[in-house]
C-alpha positions in Angstrom: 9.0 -57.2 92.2 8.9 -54.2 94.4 7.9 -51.9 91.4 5.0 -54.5 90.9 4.1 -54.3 94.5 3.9 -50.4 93.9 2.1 -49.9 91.2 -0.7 -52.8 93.1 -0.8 -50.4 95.9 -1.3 -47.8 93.4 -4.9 -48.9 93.0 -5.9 -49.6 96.3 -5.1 -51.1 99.7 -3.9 -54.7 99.8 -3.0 -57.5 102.2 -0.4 -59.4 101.4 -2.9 -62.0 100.7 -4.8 -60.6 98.2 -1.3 -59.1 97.0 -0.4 -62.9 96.0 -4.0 -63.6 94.6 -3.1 -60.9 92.4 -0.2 -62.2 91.3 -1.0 -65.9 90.9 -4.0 -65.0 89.1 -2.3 -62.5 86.9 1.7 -62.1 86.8 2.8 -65.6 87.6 4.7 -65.6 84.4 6.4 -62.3 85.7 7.2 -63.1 89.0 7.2 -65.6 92.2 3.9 -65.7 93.9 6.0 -67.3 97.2 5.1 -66.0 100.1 8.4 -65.2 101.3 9.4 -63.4 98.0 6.5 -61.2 98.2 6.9 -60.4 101.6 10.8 -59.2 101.0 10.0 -56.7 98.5 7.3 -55.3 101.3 9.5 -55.0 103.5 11.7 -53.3 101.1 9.2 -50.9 100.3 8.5 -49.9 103.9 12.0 -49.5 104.8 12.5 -47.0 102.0 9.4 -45.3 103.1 7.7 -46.1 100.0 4.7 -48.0 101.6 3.3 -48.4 105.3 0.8 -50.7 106.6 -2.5 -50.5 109.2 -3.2 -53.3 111.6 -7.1 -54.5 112.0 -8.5 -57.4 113.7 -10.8 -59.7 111.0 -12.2 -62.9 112.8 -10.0 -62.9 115.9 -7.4 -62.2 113.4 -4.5 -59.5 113.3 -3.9 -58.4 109.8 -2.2 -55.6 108.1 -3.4 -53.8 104.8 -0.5 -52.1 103.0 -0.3 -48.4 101.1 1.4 -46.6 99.2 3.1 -43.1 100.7 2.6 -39.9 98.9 6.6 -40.7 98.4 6.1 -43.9 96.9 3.8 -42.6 94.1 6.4 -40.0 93.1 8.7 -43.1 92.9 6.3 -44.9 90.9 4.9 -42.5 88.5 8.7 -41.8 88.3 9.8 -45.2 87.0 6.7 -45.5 84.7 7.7 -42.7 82.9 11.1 -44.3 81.6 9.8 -46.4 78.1 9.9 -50.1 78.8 12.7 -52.1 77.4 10.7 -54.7 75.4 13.7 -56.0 74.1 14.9 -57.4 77.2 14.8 -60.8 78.4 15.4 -61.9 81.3 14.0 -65.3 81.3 16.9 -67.7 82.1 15.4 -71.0 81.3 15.7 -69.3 77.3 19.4 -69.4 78.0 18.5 -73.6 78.1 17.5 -73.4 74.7 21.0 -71.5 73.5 22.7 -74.8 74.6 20.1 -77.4 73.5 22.8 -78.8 70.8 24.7 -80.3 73.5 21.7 -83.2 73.6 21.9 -86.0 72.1 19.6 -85.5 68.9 16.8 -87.5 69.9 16.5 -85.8 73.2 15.5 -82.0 71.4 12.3 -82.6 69.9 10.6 -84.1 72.6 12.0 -81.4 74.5 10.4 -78.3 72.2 7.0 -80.4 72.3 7.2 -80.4 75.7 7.8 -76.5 75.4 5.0 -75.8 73.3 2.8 -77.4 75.1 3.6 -75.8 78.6 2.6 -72.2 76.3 -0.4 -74.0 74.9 -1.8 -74.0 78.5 -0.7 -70.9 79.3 -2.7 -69.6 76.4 -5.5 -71.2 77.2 -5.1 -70.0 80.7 -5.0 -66.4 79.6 -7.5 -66.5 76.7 -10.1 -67.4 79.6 -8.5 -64.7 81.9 -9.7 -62.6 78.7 -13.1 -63.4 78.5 -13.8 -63.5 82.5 -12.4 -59.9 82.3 -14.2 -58.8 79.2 -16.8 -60.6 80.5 -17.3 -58.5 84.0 -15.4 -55.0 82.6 -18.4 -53.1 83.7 -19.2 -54.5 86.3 -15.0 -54.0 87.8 -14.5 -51.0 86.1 -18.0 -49.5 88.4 -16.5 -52.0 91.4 -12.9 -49.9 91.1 -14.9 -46.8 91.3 -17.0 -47.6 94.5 -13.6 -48.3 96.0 -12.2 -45.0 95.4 -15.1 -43.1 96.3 -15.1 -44.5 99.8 -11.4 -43.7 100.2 -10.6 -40.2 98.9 -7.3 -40.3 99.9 -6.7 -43.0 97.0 -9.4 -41.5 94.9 -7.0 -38.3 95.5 -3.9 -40.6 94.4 -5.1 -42.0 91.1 -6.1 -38.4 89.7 -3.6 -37.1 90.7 -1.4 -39.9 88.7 -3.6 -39.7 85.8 -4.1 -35.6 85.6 -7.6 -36.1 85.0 -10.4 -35.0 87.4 -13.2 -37.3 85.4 -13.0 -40.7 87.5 -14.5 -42.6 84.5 -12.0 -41.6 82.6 -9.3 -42.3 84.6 -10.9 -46.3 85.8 -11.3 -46.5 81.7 -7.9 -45.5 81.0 -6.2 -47.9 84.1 -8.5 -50.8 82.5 -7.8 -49.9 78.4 -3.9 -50.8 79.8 -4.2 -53.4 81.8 -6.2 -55.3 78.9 -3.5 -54.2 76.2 -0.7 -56.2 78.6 -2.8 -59.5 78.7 -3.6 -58.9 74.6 0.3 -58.4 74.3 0.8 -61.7 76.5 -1.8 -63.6 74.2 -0.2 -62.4 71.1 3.3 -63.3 72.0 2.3 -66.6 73.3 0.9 -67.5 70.3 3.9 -66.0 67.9 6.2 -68.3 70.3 3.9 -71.6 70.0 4.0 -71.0 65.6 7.8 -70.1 65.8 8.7 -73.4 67.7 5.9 -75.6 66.2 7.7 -74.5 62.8 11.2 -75.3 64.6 10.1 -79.1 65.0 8.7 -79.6 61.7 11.8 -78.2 60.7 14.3 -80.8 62.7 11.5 -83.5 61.9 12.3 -82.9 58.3 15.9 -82.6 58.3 16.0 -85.8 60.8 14.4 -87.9 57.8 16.7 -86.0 55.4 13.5 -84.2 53.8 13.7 -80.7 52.3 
């Protein structure tokens, strides 16, 4: 989670509550949005110096609003540089389905219908995700930009990462990516719901002793 955290901070400066809204909104499936989970990777991060935090008062409130350290996005841009291993999976609820043949019979199916529908909402969930963004991409893209401009030492920070001086270009490019993971989620949510829809028919058939 900590490289998460880092590349959120990447972009601008977070409390921990708008940290989670990030992530129940958009990387539930990736990590835990607990409270306590996201505030151990913090802490991890501001041991190793990679992120620090300012205190402000909001409503009577003390709060603290995280950033990265110049050290942290040498870290960062350091890890994304190394290709991602996509064929890594560390999901362990699929190690459940490796030992599904130690059911009884008639307790499998039911058990992949209740799979495929737990993707079927998460599909839906992330098709309208897709069409809220697409929807405002203007209108977050220009949003992003405002933000930087009225923090140059972030607005520093992202061209520096990106190596280009154009801020459009670099707000374009952050969004182009950040769209192609949520089409990659989409498209292998749906590959997964076909696969194990044509699992069932498959036991259906053989269940009924049908070729």
């Amino acid at each position: 989670m900590d490289k998460l955290l880092l590349g959120l901070l990447m972009l601008k400066r977070l409390t921990v509550y708008e940290i989670r809204n990030i992530i129940k909104r958009n990387f539930k499936d990736i990590c835990s949005d607990s409270m306590g989970s996201i505030q151990a990777a913090i802490k991890k991060l501001l041991v190793s110096g990679l992120a620090v935090y300012s205190e402000y008062v909001e409503n009577g409130v003390n709060k603290k609003r995280y950033s990265i350290t110049d050290q942290g996005r040498k870290e960062f841009m350091k890890w994304l540089e190394i290709p991602a291993d996509m064929t890594a999976s560390k999901n362990m609820d699929a190690g459940k389905f490796l030992f599904m043949g130690l059911l009884p019979a008639e307790k499998r199916l039911p058990i992949i219908d209740e799979m495929i529908l737990k993707m079927e909402e998460e599909l839906s969930y992330l098709s309208e995700l897709w069409d809220s963004i697409k929807e405002h991409d203007i209108k977050n893209k220009s949003q992003a930009i405002e933000e930087w401009m009225s923090d140059p030492e972030y607005l520093a920070g992202i061209l520096s990462a990106t190596q280009n001086q154009d801020t459009d270009e670099s707000a374009n490019g952050i969004g182009d990516y950040q769209m192609y993971a949520l089409q990659y989620g989409i498209d292998s949510l749906r590959f997964n719901i076909d696969w194990f829809k044509s699992l069932g028919k498959k036991i259906s058939n053989d269940e009924r002793g049908e070729l």
